[in-house]
Backbone as numpy.savetxt, mean C-alpha at the origin, in Angstrom:
# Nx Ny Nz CAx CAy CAz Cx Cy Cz
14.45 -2.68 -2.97 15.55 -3.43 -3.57 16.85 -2.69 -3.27
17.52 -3.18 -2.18 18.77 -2.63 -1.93 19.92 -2.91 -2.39
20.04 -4.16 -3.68 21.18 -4.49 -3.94 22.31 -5.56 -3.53
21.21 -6.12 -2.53 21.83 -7.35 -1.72 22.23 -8.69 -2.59
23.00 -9.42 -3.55 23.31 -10.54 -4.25 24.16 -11.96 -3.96
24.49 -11.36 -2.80 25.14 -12.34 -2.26 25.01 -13.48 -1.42
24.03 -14.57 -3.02 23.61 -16.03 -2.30 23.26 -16.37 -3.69
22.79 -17.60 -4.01 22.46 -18.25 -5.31 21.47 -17.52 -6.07
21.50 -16.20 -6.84 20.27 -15.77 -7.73 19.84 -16.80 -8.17
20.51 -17.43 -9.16 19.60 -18.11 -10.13 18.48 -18.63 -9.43
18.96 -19.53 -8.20 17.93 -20.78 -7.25 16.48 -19.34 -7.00
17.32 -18.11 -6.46 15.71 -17.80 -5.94 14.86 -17.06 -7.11
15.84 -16.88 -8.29 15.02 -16.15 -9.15 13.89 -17.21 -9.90
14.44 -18.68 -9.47 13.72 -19.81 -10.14 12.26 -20.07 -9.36
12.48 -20.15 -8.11 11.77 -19.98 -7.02 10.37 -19.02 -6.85
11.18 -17.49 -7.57 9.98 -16.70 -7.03 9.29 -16.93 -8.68
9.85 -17.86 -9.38 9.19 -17.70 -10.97 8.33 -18.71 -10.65
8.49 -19.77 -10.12 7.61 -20.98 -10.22 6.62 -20.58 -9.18
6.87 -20.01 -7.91 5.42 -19.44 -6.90 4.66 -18.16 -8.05
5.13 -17.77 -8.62 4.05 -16.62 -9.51 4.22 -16.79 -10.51
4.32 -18.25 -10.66 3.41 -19.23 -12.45 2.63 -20.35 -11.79
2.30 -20.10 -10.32 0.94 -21.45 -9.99 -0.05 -21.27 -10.36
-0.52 -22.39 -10.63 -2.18 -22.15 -10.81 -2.96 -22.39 -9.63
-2.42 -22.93 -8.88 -3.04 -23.12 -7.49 -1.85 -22.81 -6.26
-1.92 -21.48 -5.81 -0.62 -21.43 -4.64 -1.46 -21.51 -2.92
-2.75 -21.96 -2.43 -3.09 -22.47 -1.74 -4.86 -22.81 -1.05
-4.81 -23.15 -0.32 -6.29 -23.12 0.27 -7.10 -22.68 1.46
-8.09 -21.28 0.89 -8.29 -20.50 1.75 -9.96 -20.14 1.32
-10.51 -19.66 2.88 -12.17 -20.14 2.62 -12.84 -20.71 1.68
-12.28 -21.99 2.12 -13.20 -22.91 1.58 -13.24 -23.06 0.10
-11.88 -22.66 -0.44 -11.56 -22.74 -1.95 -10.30 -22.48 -2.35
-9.88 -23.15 -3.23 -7.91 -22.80 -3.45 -8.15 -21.61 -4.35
-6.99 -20.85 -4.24 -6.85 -19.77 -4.81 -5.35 -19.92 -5.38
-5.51 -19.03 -6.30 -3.70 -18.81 -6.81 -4.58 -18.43 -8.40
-3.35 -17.88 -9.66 -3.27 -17.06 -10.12 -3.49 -17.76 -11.87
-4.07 -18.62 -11.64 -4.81 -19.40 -13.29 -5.51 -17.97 -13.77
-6.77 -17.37 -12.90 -7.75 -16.46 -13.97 -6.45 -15.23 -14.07
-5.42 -14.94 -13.19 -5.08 -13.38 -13.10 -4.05 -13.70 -14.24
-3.39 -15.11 -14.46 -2.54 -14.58 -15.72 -3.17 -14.96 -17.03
-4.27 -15.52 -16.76 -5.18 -15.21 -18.17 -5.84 -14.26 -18.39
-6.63 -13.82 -17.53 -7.35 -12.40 -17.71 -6.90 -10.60 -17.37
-5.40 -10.91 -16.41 -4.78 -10.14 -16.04 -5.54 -9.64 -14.70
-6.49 -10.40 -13.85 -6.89 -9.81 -13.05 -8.21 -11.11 -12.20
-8.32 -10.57 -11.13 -8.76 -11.82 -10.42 -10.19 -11.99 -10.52
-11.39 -12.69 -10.98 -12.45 -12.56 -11.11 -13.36 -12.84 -9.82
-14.39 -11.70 -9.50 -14.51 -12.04 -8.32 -15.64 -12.44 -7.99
-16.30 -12.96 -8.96 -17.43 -14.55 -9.28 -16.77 -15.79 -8.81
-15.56 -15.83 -9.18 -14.62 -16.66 -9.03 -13.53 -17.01 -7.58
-13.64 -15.98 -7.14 -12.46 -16.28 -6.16 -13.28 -14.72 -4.65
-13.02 -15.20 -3.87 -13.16 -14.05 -2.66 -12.28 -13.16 -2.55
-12.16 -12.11 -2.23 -11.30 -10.91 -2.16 -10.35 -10.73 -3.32
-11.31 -10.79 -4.25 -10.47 -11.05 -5.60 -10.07 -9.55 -5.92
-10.14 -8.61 -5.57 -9.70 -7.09 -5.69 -8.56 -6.76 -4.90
-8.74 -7.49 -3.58 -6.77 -7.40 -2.63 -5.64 -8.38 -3.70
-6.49 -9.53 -3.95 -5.47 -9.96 -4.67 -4.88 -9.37 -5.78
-5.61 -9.18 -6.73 -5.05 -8.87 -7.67 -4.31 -7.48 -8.07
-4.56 -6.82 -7.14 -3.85 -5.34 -6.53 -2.12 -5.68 -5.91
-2.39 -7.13 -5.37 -1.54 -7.39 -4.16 -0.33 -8.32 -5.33
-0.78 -9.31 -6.21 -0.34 -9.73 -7.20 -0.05 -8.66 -7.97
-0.03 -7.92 -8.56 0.49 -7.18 -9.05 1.85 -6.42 -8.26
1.21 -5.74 -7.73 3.03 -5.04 -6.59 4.10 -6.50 -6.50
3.22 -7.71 -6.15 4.74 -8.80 -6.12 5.42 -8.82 -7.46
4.33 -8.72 -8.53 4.88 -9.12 -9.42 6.32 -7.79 -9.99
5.63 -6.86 -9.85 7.26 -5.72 -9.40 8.03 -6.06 -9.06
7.83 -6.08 -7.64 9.20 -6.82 -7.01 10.32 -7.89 -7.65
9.29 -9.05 -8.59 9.74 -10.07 -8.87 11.02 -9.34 -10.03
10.23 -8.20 -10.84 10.58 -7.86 -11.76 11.98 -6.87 -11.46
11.65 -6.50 -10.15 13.34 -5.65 -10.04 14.21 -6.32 -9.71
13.65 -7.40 -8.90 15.14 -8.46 -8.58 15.49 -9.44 -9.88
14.53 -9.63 -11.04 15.23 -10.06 -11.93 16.53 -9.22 -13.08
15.81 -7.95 -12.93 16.60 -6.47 -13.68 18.12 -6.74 -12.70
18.34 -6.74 -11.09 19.18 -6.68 -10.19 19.98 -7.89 -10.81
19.50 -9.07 -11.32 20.22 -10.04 -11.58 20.46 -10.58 -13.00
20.13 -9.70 -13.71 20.33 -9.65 -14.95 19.65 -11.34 -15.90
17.93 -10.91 -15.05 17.12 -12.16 -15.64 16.13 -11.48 -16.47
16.65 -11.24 -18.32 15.54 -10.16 -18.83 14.61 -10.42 -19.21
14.21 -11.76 -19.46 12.36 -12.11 -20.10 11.75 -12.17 -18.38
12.58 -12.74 -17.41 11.53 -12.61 -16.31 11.16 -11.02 -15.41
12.44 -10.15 -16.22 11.89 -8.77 -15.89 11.08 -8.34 -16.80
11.37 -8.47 -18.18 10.48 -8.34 -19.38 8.68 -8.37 -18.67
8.90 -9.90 -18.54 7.29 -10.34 -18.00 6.91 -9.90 -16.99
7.09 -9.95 -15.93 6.74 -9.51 -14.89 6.40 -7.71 -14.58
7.83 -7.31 -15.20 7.45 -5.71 -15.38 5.81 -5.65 -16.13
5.77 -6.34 -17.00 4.60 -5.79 -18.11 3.16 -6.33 -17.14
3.64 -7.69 -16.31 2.40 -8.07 -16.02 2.33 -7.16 -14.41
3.01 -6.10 -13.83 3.09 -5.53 -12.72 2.09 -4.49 -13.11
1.16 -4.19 -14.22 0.43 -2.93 -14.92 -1.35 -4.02 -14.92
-1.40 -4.75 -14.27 -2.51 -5.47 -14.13 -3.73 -4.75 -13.33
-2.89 -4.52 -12.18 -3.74 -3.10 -11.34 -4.85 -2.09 -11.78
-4.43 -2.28 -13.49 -5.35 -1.27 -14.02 -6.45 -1.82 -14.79
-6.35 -3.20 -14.68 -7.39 -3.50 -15.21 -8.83 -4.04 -13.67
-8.70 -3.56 -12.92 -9.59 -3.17 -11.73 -9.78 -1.93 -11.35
-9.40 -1.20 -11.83 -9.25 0.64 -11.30 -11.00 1.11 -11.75
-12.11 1.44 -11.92 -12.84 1.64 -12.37 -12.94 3.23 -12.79
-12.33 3.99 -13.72 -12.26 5.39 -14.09 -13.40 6.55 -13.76
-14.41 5.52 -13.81 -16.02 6.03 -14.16 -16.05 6.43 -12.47
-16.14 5.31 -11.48 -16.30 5.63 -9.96 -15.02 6.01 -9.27
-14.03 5.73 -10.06 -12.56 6.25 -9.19 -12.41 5.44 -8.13
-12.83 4.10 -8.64 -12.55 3.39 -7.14 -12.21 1.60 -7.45
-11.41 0.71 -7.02 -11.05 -0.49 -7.11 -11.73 -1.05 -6.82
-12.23 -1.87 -7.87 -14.02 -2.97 -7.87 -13.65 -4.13 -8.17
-14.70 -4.93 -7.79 -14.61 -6.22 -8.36 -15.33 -6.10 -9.62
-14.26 -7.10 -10.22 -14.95 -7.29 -11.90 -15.17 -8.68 -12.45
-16.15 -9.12 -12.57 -16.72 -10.70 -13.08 -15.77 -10.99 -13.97
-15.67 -12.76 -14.15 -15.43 -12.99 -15.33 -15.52 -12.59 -16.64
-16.68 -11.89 -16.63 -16.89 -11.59 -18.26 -16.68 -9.99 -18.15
-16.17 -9.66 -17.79 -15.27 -8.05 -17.27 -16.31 -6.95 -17.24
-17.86 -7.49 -16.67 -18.51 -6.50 -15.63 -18.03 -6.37 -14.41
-18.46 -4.89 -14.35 -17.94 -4.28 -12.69 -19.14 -5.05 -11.91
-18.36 -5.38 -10.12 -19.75 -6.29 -9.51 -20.59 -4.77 -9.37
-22.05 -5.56 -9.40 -22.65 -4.57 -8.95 -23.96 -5.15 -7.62
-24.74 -4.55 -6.53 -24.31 -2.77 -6.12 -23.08 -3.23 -5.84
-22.44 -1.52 -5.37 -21.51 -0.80 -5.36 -21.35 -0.15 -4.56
-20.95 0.08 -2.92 -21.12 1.45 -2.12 -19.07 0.89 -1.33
-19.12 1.97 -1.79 -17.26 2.15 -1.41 -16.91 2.11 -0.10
-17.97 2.35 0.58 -17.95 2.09 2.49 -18.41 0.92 2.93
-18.87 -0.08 2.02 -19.67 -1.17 2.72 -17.95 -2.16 2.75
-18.61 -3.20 3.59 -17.64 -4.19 4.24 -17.89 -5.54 4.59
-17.68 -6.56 4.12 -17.75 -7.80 4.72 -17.00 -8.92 5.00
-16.03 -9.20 6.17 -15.00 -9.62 6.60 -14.86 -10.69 5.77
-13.63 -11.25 4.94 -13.31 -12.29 4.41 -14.38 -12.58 3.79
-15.39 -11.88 2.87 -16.39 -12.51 2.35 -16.99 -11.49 1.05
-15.94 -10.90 0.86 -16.24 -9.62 -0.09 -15.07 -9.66 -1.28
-15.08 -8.40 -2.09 -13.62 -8.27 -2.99 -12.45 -7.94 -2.11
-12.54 -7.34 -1.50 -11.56 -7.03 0.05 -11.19 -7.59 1.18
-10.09 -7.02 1.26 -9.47 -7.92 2.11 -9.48 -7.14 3.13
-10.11 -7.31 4.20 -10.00 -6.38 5.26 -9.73 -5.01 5.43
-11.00 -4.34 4.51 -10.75 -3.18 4.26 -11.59 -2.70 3.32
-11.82 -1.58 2.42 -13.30 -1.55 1.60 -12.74 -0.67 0.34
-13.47 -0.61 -0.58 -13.14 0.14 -1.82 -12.06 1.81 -1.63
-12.29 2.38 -0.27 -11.96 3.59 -0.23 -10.31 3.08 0.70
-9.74 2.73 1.00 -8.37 2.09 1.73 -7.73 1.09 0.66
-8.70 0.27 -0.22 -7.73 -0.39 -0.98 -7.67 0.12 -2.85
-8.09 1.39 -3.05 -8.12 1.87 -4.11 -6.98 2.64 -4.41
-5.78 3.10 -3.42 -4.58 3.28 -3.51 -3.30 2.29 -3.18
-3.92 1.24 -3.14 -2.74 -0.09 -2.71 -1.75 -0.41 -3.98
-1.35 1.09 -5.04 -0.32 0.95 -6.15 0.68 1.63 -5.82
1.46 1.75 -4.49 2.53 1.77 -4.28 3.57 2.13 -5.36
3.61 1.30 -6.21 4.90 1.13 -7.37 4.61 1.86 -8.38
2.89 1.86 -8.83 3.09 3.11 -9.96 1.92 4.61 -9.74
2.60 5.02 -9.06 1.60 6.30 -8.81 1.03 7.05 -9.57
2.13 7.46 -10.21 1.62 8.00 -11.72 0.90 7.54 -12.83
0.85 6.53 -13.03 0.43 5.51 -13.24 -1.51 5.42 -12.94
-1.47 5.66 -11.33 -2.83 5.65 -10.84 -3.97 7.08 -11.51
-2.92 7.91 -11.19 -3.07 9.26 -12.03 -3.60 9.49 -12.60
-2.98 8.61 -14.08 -3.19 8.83 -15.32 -4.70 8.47 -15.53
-4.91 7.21 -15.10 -6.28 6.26 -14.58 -7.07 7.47 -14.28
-6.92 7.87 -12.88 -8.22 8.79 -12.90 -8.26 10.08 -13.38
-7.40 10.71 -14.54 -7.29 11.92 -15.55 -6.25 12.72 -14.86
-5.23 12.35 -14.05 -3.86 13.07 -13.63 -3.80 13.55 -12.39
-2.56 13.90 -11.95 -2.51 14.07 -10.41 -2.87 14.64 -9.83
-4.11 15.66 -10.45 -4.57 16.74 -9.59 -5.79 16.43 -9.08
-6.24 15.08 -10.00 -7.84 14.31 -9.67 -7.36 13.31 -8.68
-6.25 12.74 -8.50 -5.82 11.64 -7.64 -5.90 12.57 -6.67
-5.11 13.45 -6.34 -4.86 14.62 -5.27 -6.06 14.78 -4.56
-7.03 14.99 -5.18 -8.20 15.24 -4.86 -8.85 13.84 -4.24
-8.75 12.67 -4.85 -9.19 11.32 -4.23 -8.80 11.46 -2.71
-7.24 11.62 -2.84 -6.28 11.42 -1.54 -7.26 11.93 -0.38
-6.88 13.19 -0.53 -7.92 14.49 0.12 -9.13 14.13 0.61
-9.98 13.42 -0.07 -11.58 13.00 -0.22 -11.22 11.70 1.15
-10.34 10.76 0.69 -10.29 9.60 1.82 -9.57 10.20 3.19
-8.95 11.11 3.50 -8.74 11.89 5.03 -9.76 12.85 4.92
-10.80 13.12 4.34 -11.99 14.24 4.71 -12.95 13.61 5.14
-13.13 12.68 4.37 -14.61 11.84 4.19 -15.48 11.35 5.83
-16.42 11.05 5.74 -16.93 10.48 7.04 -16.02 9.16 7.36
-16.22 8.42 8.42 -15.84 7.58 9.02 -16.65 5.91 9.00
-17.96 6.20 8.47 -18.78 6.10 8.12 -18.40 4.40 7.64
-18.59 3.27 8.40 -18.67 2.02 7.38 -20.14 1.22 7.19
-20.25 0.53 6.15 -21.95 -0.24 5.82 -21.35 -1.59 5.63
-22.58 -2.23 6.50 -22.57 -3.52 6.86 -22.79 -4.37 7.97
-23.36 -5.64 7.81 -23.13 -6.17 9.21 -22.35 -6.82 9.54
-21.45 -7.27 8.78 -20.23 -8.07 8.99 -18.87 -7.02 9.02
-18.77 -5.78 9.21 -17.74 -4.70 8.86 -16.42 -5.86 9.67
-15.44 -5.58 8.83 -13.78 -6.31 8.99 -13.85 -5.56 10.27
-12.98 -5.99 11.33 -12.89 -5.71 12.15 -11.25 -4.92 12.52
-10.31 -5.17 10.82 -9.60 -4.58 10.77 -9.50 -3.56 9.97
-10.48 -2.76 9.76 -11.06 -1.51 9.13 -11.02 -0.48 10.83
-9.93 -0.07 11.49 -9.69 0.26 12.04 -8.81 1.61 12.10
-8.50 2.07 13.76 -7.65 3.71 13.78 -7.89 4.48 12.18
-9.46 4.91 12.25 -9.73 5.62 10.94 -9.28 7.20 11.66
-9.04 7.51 10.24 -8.85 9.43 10.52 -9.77 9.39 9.07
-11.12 9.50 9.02 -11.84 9.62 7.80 -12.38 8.34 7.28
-11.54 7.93 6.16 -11.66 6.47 5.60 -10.04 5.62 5.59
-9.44 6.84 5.60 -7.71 6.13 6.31 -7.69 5.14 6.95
-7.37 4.17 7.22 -7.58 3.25 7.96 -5.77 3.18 8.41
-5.77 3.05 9.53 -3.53 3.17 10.02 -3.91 1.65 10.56
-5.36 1.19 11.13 -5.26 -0.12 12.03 -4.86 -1.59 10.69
-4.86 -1.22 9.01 -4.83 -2.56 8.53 -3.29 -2.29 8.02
-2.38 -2.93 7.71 -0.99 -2.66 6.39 -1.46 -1.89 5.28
-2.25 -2.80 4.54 -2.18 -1.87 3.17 -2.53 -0.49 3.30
-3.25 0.56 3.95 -3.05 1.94 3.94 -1.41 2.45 4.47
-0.73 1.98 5.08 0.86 3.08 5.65 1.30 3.29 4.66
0.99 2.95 3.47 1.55 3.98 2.19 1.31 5.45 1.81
0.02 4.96 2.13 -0.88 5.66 1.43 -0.57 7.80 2.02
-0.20 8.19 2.97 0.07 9.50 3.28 1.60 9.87 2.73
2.26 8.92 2.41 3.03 8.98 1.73 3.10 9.62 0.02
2.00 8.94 -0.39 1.53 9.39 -1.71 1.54 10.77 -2.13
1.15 11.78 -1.14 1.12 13.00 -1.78 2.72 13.90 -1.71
3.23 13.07 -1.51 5.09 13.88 -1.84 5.07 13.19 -3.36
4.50 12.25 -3.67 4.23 12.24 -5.73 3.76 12.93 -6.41
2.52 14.01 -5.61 1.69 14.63 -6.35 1.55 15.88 -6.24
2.77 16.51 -5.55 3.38 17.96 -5.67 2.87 18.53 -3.92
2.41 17.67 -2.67 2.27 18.14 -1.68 2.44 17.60 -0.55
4.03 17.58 -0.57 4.93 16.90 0.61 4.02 17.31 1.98
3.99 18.78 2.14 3.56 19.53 3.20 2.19 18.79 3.83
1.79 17.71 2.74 0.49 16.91 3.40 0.67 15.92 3.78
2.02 15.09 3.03 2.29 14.13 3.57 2.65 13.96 5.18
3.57 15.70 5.32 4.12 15.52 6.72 3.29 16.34 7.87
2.03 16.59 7.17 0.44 17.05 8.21 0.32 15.65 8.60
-0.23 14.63 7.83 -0.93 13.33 8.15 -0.01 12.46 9.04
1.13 12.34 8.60 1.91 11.11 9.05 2.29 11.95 10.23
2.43 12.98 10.73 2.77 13.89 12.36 1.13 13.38 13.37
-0.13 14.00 12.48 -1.28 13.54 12.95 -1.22 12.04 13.38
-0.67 10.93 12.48 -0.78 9.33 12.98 -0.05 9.26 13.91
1.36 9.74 13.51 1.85 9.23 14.99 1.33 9.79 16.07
1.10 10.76 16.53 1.14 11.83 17.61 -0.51 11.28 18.20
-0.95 11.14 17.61 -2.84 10.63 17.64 -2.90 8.96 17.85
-2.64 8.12 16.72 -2.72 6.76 17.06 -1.71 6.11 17.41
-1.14 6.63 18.55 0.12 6.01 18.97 0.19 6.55 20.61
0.42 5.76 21.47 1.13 6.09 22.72 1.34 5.13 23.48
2.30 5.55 25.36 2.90 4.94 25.39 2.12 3.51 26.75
0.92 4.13 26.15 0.11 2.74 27.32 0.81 1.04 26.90
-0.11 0.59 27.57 -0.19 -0.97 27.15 -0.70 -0.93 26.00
-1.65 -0.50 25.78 -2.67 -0.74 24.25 -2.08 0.47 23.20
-0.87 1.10 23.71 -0.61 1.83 22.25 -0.34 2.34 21.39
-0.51 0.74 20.54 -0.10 0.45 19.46 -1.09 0.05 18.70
-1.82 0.94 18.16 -2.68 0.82 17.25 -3.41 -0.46 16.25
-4.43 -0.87 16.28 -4.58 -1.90 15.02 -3.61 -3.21 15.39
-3.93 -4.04 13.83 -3.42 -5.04 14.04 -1.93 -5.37 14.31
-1.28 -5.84 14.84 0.67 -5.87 14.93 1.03 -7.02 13.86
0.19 -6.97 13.30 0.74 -8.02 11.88 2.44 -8.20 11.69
2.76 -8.97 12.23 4.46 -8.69 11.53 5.65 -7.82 12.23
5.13 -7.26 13.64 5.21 -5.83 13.61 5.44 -4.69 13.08
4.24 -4.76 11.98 4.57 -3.32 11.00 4.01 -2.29 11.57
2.50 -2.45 12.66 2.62 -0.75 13.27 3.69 -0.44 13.88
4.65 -1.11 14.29 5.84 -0.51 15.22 6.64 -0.10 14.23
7.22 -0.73 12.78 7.90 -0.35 11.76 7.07 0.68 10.99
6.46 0.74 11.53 5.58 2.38 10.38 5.86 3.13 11.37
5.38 3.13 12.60 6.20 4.12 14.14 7.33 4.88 13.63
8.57 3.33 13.76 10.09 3.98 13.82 10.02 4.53 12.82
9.66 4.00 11.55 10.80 4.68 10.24 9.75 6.19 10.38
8.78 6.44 10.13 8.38 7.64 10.36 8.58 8.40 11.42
8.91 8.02 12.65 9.81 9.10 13.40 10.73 9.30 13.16
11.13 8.95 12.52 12.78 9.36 11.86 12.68 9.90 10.56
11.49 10.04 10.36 11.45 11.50 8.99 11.94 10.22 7.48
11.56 9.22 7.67 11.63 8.05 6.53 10.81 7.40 6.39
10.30 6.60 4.84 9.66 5.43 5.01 9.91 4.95 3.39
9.74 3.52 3.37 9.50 2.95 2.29 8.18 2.66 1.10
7.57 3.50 1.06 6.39 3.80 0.37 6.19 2.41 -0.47
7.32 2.77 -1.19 7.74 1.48 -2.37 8.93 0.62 -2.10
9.14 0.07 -1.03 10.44 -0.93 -0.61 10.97 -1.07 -1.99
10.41 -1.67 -3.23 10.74 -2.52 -4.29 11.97 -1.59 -4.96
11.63 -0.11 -4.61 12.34 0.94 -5.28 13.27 0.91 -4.87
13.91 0.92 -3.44 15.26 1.43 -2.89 15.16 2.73 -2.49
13.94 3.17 -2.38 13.96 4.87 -2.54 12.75 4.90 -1.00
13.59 5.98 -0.42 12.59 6.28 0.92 12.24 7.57 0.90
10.97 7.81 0.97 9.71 9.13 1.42 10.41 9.93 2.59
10.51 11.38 2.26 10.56 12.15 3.41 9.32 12.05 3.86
9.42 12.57 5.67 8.18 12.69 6.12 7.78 13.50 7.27
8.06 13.37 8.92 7.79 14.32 9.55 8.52 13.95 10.54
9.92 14.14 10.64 10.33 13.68 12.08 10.51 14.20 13.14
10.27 13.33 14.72 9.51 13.55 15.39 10.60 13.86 16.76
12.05 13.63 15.79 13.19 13.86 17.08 14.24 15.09 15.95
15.17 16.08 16.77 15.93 16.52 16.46 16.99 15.99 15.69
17.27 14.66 16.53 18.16 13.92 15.81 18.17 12.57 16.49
18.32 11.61 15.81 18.15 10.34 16.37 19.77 9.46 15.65
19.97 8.19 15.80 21.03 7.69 15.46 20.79 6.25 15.43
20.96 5.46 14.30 20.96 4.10 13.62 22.18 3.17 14.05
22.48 2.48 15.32 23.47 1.72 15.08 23.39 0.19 14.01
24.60 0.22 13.55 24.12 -0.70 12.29 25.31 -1.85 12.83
24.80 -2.88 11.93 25.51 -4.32 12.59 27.04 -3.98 11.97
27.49 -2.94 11.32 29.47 -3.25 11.02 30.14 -1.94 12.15
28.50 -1.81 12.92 29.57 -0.82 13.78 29.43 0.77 13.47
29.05 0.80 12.49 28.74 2.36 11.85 27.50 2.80 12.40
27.24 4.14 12.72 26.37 4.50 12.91 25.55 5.47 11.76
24.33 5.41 11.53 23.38 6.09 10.55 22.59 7.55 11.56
23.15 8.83 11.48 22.91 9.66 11.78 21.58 10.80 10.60
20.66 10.41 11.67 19.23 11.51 10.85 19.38 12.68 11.89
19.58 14.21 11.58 18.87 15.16 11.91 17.97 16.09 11.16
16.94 16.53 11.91 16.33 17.14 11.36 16.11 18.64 12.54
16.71 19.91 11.48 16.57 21.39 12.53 15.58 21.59 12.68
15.41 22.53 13.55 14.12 23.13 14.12 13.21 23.90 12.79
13.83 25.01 12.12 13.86 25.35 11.05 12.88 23.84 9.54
13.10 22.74 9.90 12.42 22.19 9.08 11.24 21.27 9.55
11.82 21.19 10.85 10.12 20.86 11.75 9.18 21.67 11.94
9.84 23.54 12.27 8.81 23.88 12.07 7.92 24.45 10.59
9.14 24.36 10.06 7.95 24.64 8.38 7.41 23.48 8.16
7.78 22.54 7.71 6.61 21.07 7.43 5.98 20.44 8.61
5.56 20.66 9.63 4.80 19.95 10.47 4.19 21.28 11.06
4.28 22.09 11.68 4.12 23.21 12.92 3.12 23.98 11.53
3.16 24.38 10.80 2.56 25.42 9.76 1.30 24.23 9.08
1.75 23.21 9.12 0.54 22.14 8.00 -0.24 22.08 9.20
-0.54 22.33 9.95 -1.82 22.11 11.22 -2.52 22.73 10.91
-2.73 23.92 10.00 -3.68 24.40 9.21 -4.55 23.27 8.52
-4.06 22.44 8.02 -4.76 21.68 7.40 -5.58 20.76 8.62
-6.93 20.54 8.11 -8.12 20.16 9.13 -9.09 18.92 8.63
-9.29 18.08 9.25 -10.10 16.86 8.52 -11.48 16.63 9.01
């Protein structure tokens, strides 16, 4: 949220209120989906609906968003609401396994349970498996934390998903469960947050091990690479802003992640003509990137 107001609030604040008060916002395998069980139960049932664990992870972060551009525009029951209903996330977190499950209607966890298994468009996930979409809370980290007993047990999650095997179960595995370093996945969107995370939890120095490792590893300058899916082109926008020692972890915030940049100094021409100058000395490339190569996966 950068502060941009200049066009009709009211029209879009009306807009993004009536798309996240549908009960039906469209139709997808073979069944409409939209958000009747998630604003009654606070969360998507996944007896009920397919990849009901991306959604309601994914519904939640919009509903943030919704909630800072109403704060930006001075709309307070729809920041009121939305802020409160942006804490939904936690009613899928499972404390006991430390991992984002599907939960039935009648608010059993599904069961079995294996955090590596996968089944394309036909699971709680959305292209991707319990261990890649169990940090998709962007907006409240601390928050996630608290969930699994504080940041030193999250820390440890983090850690566990760049250590872990590579390892996926299934015969249908997503095919965008891809460019793993562990269980990392860089080939789907919802993980480029995720190395970001540990400048929240007191260990920048890991953030700018991992995100030096992605670029430098799943990136070059063939035909093919560009890693994973180009959805949007966000592997190329996870590229730039992280070579330039930036990223938006949490767009919704206004606030950008240091990280590991990959030029001395680079330069932003911007559309009024100004230019946006990043350097970064030798002196801080080589303490946060050149020294974290110690760290090993």
């Amino acid at each position: 949220m950068i502060g941009v107001t200049d066009f009709d609030t009211d029209y879009v604040m009306k807009a993004m209120r009536v798309s996240a008060m549908k009960d039906t916002c469209g139709f997808s395998m073979n069944y409409f989906v939209g958000l009747k069980s998630y604003k009654k139960d606070g969360y998507v049932p996944c007896d009920l609906e397919m990849e009901s664990l991306a959604r309601t992870l994914e519904y939640s972060f919009d509903d943030r968003a919704i909630s800072q551009f109403a704060k930006l525009t001075e709309h307070k029951n729809d920041y009121d609401y939305f802020y409160n209903r942006s804490f939904n996330y936690k009613n899928v977190i499972d404390a006991k396994t430390m991992f984002a499950r599907g939960k039935t209607a009648n608010g059993k966890w599904r069961t079995p349970f294996d955090p590596l298994s996968s089944k394309h468009r036909r699971d709680d996930y959305c292209e991707g498996n319990a261990w890649q979409w169990t940090f998709f809370v962007p907006h409240d980290v601390d928050g996630l934390a608290k969930i699994f007993g504080g940041k030193r047990v999250l820390l440890s999650r983090l850690d566990s998903l760049f250590t872990n095997q590579s390892k996926l179960i299934g015969d249908q595995v997503s095919g965008d469960i891809s460019c793993l370093i562990c269980q990392y996945a860089h080939g789907n969107e919802p993980s480029h947050h995720i190395a970001y995370m540990y400048n929240h939890l007191g260990e920048p120095r890991k953030t700018k091990y991992y995100v030096n490792k992605i670029l430098t590893t799943l990136y070059d300058t063939t035909p093919e690479g560009i890693c994973g899916n180009e959805d949007t082109v966000q592997m190329s926008a996870w590229y730039i802003f992280s070579a330039l020692g930036l990223y938006p972890m949490d767009p919704v915030s206004g606030k950008y992640e240091l990280g590991a940049p990959l030029f001395d100094k680079a330069s932003i021409k911007l559309p009024s003509g100004k230019s946006v100058i990043v350097k970064a000395d030798d002196f801080i490339r080589r303490k946060y990137i050149r020294q974290s190569r110690i760290l090993k996966c």
